[in-house]
OpenMM code with the backbone's topology and positions (N, CA, C; nanometers):
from openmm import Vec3, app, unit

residues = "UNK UNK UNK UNK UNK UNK UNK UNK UNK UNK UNK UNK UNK UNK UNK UNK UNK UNK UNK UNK UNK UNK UNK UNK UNK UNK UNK UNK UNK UNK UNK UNK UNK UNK UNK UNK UNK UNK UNK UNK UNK UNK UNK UNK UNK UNK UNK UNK UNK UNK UNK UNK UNK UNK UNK UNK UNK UNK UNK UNK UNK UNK UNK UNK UNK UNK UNK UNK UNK UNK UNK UNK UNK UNK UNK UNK UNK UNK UNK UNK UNK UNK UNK UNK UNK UNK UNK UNK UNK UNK UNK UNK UNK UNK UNK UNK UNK UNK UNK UNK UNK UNK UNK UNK UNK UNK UNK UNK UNK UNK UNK UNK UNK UNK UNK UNK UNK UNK UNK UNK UNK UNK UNK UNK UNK UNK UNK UNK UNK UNK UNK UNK UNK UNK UNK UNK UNK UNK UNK UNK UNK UNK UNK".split()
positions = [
    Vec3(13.1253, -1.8405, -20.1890),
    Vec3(13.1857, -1.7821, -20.0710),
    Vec3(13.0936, -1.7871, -19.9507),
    Vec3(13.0015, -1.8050, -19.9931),
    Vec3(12.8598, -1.8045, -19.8390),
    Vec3(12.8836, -1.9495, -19.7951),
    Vec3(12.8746, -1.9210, -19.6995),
    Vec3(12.8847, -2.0683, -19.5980),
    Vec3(12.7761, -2.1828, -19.5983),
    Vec3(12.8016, -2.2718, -19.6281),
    Vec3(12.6649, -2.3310, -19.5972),
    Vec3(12.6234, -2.3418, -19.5133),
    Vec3(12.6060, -2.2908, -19.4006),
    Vec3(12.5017, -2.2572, -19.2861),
    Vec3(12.4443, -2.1822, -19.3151),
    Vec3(12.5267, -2.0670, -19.3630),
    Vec3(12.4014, -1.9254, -19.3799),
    Vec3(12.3066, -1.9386, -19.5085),
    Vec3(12.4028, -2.0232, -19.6257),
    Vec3(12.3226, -2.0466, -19.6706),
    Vec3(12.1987, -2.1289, -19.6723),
    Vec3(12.1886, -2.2718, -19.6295),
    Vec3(12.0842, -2.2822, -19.5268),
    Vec3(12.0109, -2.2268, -19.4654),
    Vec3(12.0288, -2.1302, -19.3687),
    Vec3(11.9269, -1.9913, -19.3367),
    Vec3(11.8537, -1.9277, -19.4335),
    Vec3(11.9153, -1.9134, -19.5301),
    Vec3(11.8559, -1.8097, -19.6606),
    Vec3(11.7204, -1.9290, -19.7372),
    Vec3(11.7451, -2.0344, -19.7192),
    Vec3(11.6653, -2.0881, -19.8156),
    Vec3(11.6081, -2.1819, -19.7417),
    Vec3(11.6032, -2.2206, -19.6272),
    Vec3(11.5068, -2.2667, -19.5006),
    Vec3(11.3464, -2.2801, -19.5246),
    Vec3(11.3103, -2.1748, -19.6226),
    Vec3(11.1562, -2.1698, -19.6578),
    Vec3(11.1480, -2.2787, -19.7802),
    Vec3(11.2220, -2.3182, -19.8129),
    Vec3(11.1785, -2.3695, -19.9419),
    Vec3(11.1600, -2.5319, -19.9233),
    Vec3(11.2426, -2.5648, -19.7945),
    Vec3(11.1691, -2.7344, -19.7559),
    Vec3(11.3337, -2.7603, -19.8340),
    Vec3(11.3582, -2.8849, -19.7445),
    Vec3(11.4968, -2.9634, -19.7728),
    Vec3(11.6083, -2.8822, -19.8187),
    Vec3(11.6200, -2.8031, -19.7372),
    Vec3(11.7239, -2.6529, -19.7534),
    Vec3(11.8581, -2.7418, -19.6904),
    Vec3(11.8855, -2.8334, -19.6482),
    Vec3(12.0270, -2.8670, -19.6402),
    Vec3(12.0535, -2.9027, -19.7681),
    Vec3(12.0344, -3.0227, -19.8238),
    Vec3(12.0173, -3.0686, -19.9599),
    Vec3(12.0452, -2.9825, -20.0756),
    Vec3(11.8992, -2.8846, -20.0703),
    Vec3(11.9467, -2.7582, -20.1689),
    Vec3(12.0787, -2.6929, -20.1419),
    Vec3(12.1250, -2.6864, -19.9854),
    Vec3(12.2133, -2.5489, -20.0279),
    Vec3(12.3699, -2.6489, -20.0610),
    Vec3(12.3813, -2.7862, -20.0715),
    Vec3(12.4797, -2.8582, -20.0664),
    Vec3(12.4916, -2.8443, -20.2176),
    Vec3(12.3267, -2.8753, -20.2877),
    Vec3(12.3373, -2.8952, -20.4668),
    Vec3(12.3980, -2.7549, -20.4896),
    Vec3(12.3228, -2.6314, -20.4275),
    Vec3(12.3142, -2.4890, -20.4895),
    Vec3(12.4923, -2.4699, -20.4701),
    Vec3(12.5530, -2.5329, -20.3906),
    Vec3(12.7513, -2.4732, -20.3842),
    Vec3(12.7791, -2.5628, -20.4650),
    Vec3(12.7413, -2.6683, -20.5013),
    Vec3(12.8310, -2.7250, -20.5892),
    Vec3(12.7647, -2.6810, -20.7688),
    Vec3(12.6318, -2.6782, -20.7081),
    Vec3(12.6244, -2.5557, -20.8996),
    Vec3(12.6918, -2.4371, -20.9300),
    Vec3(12.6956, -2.3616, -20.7804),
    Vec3(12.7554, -2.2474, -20.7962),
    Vec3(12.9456, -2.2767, -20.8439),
    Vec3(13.0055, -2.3897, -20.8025),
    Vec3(13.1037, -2.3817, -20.8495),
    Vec3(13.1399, -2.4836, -20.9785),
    Vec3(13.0039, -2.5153, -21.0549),
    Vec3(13.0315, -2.5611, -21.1951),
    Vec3(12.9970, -2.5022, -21.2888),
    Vec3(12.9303, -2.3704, -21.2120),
    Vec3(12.8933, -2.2379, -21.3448),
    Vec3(12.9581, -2.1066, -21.3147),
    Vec3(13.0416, -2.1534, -21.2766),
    Vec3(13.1760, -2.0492, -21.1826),
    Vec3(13.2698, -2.0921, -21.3937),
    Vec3(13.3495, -1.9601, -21.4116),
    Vec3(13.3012, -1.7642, -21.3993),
    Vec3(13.1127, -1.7712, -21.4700),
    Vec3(13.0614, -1.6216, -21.4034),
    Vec3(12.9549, -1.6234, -21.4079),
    Vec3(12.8743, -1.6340, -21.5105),
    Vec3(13.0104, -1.5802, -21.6336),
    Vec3(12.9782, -1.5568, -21.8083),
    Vec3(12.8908, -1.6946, -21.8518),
    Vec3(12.9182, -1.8087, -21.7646),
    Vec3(12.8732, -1.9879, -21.8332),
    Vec3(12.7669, -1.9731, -21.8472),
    Vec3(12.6648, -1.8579, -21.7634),
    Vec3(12.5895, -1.8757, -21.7402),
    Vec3(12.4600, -1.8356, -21.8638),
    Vec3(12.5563, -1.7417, -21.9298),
    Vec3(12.4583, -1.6948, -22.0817),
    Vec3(12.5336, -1.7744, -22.1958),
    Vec3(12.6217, -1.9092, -22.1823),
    Vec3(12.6605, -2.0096, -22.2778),
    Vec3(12.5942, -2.1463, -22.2429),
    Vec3(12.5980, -2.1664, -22.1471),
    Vec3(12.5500, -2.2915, -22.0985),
    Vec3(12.4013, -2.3355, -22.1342),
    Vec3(12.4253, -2.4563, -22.1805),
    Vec3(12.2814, -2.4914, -22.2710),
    Vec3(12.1598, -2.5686, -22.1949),
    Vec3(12.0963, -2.6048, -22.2207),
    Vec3(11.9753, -2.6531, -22.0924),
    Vec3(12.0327, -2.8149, -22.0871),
    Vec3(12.0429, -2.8635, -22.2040),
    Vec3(12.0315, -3.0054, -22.1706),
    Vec3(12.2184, -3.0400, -22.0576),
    Vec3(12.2818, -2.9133, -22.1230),
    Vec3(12.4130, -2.9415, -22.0078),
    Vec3(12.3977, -2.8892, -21.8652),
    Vec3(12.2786, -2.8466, -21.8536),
    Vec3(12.2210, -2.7879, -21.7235),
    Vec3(12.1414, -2.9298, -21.6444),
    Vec3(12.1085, -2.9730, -21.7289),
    Vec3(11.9743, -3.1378, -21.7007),
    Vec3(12.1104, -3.2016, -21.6584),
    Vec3(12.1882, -3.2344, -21.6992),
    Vec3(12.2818, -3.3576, -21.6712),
    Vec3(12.3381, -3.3368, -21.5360),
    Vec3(12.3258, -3.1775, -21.4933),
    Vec3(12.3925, -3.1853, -21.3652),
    Vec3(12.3451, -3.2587, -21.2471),
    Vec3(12.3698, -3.3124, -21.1281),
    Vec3(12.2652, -3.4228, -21.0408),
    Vec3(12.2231, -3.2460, -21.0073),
    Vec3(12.0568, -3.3261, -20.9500),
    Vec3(11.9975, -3.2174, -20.8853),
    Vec3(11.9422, -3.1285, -20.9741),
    Vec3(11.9636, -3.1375, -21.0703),
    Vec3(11.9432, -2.9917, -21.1812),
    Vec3(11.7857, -3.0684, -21.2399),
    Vec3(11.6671, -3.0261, -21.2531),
    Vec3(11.5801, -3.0982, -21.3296),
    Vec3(11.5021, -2.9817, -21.3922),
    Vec3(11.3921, -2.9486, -21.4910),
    Vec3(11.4085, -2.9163, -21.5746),
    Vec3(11.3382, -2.7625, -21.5246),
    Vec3(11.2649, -2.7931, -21.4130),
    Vec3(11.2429, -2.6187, -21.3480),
    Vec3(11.3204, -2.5556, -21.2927),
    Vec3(11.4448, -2.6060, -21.2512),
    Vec3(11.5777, -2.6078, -21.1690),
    Vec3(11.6402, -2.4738, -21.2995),
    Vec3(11.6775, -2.5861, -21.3724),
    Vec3(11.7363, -2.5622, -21.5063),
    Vec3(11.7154, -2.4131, -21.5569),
    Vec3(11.5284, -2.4391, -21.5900),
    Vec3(11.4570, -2.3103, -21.6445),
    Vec3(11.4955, -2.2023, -21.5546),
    Vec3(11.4884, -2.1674, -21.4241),
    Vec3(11.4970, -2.1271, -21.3489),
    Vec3(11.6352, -2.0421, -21.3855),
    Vec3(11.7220, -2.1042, -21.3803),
    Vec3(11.8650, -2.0369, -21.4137),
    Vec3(11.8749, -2.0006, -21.5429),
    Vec3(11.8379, -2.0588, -21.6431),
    Vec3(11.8636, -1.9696, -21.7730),
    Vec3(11.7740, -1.8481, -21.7821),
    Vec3(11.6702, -1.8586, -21.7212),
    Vec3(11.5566, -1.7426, -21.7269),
    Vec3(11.6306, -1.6463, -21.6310),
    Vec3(11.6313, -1.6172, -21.5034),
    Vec3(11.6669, -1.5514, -21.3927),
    Vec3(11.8194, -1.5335, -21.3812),
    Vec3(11.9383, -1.6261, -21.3790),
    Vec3(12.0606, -1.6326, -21.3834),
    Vec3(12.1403, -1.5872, -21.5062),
    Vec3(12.0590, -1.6582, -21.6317),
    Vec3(12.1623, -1.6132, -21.7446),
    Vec3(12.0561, -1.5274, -21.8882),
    Vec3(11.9740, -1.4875, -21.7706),
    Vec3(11.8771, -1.4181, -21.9010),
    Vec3(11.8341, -1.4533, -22.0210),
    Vec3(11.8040, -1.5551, -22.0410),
    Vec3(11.7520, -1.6203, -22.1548),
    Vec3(11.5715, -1.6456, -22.1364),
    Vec3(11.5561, -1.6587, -22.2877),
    Vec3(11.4117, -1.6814, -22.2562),
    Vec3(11.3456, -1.8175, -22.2669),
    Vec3(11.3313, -1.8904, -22.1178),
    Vec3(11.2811, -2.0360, -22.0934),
    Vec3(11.1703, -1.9788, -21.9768),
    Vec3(11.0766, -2.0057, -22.0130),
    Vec3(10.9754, -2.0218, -21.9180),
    Vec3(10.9582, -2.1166, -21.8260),
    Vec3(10.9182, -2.0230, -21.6997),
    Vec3(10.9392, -2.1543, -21.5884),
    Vec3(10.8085, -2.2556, -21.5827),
    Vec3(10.7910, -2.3289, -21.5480),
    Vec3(10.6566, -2.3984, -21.5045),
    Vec3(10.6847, -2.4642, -21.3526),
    Vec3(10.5779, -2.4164, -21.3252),
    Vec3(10.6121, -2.4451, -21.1536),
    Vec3(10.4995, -2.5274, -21.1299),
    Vec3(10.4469, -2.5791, -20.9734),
    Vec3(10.3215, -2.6235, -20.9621),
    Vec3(10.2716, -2.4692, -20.9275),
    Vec3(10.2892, -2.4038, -20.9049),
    Vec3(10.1653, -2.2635, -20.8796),
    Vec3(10.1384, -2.2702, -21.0643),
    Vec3(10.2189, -2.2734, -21.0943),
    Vec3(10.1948, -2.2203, -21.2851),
    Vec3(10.0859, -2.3337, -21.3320),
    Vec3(10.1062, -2.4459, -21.3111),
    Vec3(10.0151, -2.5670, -21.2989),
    Vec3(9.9151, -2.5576, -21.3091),
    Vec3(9.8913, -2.5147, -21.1652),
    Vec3(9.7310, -2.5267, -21.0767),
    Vec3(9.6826, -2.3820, -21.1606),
    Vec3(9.6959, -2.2524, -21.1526),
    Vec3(9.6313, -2.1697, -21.2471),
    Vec3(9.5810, -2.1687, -21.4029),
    Vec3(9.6978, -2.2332, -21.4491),
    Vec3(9.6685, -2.3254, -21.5991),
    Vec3(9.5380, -2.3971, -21.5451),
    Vec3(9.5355, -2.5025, -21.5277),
    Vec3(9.4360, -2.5586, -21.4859),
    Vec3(9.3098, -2.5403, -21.4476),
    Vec3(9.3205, -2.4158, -21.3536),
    Vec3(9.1906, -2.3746, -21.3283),
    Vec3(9.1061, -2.2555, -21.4209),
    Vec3(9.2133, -2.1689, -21.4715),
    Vec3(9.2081, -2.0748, -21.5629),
    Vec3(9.1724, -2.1050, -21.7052),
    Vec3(9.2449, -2.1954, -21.7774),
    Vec3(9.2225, -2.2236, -21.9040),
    Vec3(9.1613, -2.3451, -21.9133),
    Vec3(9.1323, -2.4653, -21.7458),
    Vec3(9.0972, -2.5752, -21.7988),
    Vec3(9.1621, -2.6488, -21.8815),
    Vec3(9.2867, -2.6534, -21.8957),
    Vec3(9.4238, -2.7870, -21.9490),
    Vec3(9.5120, -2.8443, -21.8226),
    Vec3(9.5456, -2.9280, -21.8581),
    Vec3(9.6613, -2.9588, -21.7860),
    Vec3(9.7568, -3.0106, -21.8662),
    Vec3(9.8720, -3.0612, -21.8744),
    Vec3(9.9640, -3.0583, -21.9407),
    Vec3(10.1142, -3.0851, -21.9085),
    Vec3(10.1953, -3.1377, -21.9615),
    Vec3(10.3388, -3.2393, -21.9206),
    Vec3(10.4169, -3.0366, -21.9082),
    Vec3(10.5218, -3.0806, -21.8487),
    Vec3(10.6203, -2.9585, -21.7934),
    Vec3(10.6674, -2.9037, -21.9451),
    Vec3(10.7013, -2.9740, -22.0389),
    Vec3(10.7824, -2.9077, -22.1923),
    Vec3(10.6014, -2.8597, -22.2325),
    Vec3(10.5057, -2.9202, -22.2412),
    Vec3(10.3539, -2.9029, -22.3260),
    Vec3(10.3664, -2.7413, -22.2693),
    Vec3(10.3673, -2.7775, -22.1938),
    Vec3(10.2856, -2.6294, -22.0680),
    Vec3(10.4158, -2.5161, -22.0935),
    Vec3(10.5385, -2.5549, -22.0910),
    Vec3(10.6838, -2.4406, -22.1277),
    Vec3(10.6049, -2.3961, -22.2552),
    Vec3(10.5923, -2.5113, -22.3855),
    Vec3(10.5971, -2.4823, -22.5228),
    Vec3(10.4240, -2.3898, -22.5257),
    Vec3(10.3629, -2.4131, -22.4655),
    Vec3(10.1824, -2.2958, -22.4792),
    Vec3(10.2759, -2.1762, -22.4150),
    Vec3(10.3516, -2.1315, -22.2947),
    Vec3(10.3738, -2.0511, -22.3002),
    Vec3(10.4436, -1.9465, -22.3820),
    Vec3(10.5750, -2.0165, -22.3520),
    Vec3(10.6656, -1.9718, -22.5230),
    Vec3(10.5764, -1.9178, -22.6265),
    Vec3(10.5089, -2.0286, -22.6722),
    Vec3(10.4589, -1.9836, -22.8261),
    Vec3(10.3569, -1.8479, -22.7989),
    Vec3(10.2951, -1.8068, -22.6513),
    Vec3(10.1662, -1.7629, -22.6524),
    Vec3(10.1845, -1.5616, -22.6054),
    Vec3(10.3579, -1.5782, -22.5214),
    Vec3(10.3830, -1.4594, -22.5088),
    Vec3(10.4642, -1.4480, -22.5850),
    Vec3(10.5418, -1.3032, -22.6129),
    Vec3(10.5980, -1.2500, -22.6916),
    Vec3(10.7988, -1.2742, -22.6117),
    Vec3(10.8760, -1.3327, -22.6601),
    Vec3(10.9717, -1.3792, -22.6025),
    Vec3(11.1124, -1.2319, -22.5796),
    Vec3(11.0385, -1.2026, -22.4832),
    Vec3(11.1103, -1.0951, -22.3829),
    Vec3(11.1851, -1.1403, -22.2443),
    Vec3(11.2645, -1.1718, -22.2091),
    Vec3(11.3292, -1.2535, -22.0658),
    Vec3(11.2777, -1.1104, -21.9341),
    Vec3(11.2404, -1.0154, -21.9523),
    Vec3(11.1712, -0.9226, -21.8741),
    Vec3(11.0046, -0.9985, -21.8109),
    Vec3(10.9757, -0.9625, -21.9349),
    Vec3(10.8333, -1.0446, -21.9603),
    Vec3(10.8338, -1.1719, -21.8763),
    Vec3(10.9135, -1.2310, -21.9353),
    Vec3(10.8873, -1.3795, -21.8681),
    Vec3(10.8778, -1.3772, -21.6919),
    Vec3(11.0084, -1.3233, -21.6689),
    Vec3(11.0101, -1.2998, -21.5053),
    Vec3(10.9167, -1.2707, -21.4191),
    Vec3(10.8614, -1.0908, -21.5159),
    Vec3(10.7168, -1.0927, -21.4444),
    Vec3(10.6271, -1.1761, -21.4309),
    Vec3(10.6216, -1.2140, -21.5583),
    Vec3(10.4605, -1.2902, -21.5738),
    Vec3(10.5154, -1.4285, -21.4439),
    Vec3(10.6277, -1.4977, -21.4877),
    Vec3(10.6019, -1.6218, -21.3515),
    Vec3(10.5850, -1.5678, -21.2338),
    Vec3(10.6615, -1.4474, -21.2054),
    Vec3(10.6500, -1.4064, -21.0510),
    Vec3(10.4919, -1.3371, -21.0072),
    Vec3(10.4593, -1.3056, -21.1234),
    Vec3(10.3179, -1.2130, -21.0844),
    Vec3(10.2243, -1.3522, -21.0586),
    Vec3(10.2294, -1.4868, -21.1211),
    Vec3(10.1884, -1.6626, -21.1201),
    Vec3(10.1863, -1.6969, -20.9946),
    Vec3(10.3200, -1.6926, -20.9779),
    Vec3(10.3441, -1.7366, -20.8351),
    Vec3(10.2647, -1.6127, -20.7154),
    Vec3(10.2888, -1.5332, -20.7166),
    Vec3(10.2252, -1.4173, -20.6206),
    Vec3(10.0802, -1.4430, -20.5981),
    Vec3(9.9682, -1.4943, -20.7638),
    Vec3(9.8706, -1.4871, -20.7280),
    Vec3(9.8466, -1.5972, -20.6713),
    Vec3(9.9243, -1.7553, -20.7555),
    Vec3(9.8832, -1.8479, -20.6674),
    Vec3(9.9057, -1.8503, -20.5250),
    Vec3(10.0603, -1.7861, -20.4272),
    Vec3(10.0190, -1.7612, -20.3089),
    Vec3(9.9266, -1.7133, -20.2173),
    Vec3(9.8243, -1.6264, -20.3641),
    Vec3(9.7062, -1.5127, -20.2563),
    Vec3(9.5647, -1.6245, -20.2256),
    Vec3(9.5661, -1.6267, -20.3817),
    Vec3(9.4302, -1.6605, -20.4174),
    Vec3(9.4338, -1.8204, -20.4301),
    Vec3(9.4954, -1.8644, -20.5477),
    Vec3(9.4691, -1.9808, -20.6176),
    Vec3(9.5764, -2.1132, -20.5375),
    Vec3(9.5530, -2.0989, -20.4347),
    Vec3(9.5929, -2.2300, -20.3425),
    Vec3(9.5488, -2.3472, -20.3503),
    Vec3(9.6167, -2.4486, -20.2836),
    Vec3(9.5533, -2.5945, -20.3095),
    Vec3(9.4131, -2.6297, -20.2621),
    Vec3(9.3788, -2.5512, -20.1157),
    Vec3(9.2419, -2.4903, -20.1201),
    Vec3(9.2088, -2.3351, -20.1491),
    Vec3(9.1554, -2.3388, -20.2433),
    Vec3(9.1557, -2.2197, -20.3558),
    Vec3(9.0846, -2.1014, -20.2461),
    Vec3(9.1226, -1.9587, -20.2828),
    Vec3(9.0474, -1.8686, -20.1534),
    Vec3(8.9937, -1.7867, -20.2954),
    Vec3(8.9303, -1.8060, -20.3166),
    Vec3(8.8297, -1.7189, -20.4546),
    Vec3(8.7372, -1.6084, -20.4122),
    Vec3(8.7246, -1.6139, -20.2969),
    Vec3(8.6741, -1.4636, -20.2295),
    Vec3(8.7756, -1.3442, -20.2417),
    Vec3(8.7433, -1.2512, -20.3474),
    Vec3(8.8555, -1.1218, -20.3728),
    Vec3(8.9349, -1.1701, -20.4810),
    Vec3(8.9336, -1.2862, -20.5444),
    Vec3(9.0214, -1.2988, -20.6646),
    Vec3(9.0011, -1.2465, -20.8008),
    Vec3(9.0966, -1.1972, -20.8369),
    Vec3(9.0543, -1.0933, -20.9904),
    Vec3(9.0145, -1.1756, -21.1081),
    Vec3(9.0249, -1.3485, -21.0801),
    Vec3(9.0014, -1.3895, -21.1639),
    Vec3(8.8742, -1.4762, -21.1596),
    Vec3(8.8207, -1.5015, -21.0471),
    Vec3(8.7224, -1.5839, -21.0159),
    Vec3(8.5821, -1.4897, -21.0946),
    Vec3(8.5253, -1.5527, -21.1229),
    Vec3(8.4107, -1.5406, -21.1910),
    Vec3(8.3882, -1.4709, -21.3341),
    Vec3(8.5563, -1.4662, -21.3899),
    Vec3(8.5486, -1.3820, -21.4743),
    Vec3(8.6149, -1.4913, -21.5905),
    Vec3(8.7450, -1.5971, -21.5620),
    Vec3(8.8239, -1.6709, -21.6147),
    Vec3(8.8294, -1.7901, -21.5983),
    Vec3(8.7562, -1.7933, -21.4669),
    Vec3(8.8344, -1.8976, -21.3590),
    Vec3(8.7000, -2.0170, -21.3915),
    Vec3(8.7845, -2.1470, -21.4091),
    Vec3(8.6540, -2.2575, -21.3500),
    Vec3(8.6802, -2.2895, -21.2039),
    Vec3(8.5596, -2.2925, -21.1967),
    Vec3(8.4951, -2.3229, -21.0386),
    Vec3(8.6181, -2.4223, -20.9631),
    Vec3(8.6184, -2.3838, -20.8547),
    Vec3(8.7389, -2.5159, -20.7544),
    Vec3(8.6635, -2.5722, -20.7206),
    Vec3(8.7156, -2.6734, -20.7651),
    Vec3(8.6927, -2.8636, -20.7327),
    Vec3(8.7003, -2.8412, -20.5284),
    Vec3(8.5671, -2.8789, -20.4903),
    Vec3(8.5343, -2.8868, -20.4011),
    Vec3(8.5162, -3.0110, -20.3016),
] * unit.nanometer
topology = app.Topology()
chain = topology.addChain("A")
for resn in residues:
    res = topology.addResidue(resn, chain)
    for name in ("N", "CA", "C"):
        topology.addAtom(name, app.Element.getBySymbol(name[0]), res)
């Protein structure tokens, strides 16, 4: 029912917000009634155009409450600097999965609290002055 203009407005921050909000109405009306959304399986989520597999995660985690962990590039770059791995998008889903306890609460926080720190601290140039994790977890940023 939102227009795509406004919707456009709403999601303007995220970079190629026409695009998105053209994919986001036409997802919204192939998981139209909302119930699809705790039946609908990932790989029938992948097939949709536009849908790829953080897309995907994204909605079964947040939309239909299931427990898929997201992997983002903030989730990435902290992996990386934190544990020293790096790792393909399913490697890096499947360490998480297996490593927390599979709560769809849980999950939400933990990516959003990911994302929050990588916005503070753990940027592409890393600001490690005041970070809770620097000198305690963290390997040094690649300088």
């Amino acid at each position: 029912r939102l227009s795509e203009p406004k919707l456009c407005s709403l999601i303007r921050p995220t970079g190629y917000y026409r695009e998105k909000a053209r994919r986001l109405k036409l997802l919204a009306k192939e998981l139209s009634p909302v119930d699809k959304l705790e039946s609908i399986g990932r790989d029938e989520l992948l097939k949709l155009r536009g849908v790829g597999r953080e897309t995907a995660d994204v909605i079964l985690l947040y939309g239909g409450n299931r427990t898929y962990f997201v992997i983002d590039a903030y989730t990435k770059r902290i992996v990386e600097r934190v544990f020293g791995f790096s790792g393909n998008y399913e490697e890096l889903r499947a360490w998480f999965e297996g490593n927390l306890p599979r709560d769809v609460e849980l999950y939400k926080e933990f990516h959003a609290l990911l994302d929050e720190h990588a916005k503070k601290f753990c940027r592409a140039k890393p600001r490690c002055e005041g970070c809770p994790l620097f000198k305690r977890v963290c390997t040094p940023p690649l300088r």
